[in-house]
C-alpha positions as CSV (number, residue, x, y, z in Angstrom):
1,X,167.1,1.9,-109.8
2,X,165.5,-1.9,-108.7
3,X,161.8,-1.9,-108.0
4,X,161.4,-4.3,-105.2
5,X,157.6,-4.6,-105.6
6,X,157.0,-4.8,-102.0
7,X,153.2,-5.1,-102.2
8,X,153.4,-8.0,-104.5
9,X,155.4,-9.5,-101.8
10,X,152.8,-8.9,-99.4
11,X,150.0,-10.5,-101.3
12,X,152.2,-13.7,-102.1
13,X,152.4,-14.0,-98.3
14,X,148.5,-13.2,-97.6
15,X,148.0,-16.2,-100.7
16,X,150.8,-18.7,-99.2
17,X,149.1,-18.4,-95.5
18,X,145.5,-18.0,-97.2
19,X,144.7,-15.0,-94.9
20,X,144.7,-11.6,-94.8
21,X,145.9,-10.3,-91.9
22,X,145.5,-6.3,-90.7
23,X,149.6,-6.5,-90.5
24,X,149.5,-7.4,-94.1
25,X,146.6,-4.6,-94.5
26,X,148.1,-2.3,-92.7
27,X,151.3,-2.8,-94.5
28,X,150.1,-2.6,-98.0
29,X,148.0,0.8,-97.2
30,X,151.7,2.2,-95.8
31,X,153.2,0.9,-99.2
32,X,150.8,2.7,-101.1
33,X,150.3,5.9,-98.9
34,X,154.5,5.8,-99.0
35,X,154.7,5.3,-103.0
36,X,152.2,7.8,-103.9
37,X,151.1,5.2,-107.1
38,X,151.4,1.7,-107.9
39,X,153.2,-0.5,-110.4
40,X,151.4,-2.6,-112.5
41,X,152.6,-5.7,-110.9
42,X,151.7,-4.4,-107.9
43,X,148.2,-3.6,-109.5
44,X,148.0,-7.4,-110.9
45,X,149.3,-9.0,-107.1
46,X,146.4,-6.6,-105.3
47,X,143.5,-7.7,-108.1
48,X,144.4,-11.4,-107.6
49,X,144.3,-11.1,-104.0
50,X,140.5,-9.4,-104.5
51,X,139.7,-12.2,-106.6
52,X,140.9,-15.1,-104.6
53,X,138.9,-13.3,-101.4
54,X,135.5,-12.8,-103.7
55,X,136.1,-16.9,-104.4
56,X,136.3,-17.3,-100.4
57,X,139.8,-19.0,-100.9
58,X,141.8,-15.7,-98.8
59,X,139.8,-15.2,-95.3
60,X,140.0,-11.7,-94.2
61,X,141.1,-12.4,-90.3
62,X,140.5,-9.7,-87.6
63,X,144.0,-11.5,-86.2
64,X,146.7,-14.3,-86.4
């Protein structure tokens, strides 16, 4: 079985475009609602996103 970390993947985009969009939100809620847990990685990606928004270098954007 391949974990595809699909949450990591999200936050790498929310860090490349330095947002936080509610599609990537929304999409990252679904991933977790869907998986019922989440993988460390995942954990790790969704810590560094918090931290990176605390140091005001991700904006949280109502939209693109």
């Amino acid at each position: 079985m391949r974990t595809t970390y699909v949450i990591r993947q999200l936050v790498e985009k929310a860090l490349y475009i330095k947002k936080l969009t509610p599609d990537i939100e929304n999409e990252i809620n679904y991933e977790l609602t869907r998986l019922g847990y989440i993988s460390d990685v995942d954990f790790e990606a969704l810590e560094l996103l918090m931290a990176e928004m605390d140091a005001g270098r991700i904006q949280l954007v109502a939209s693109i």
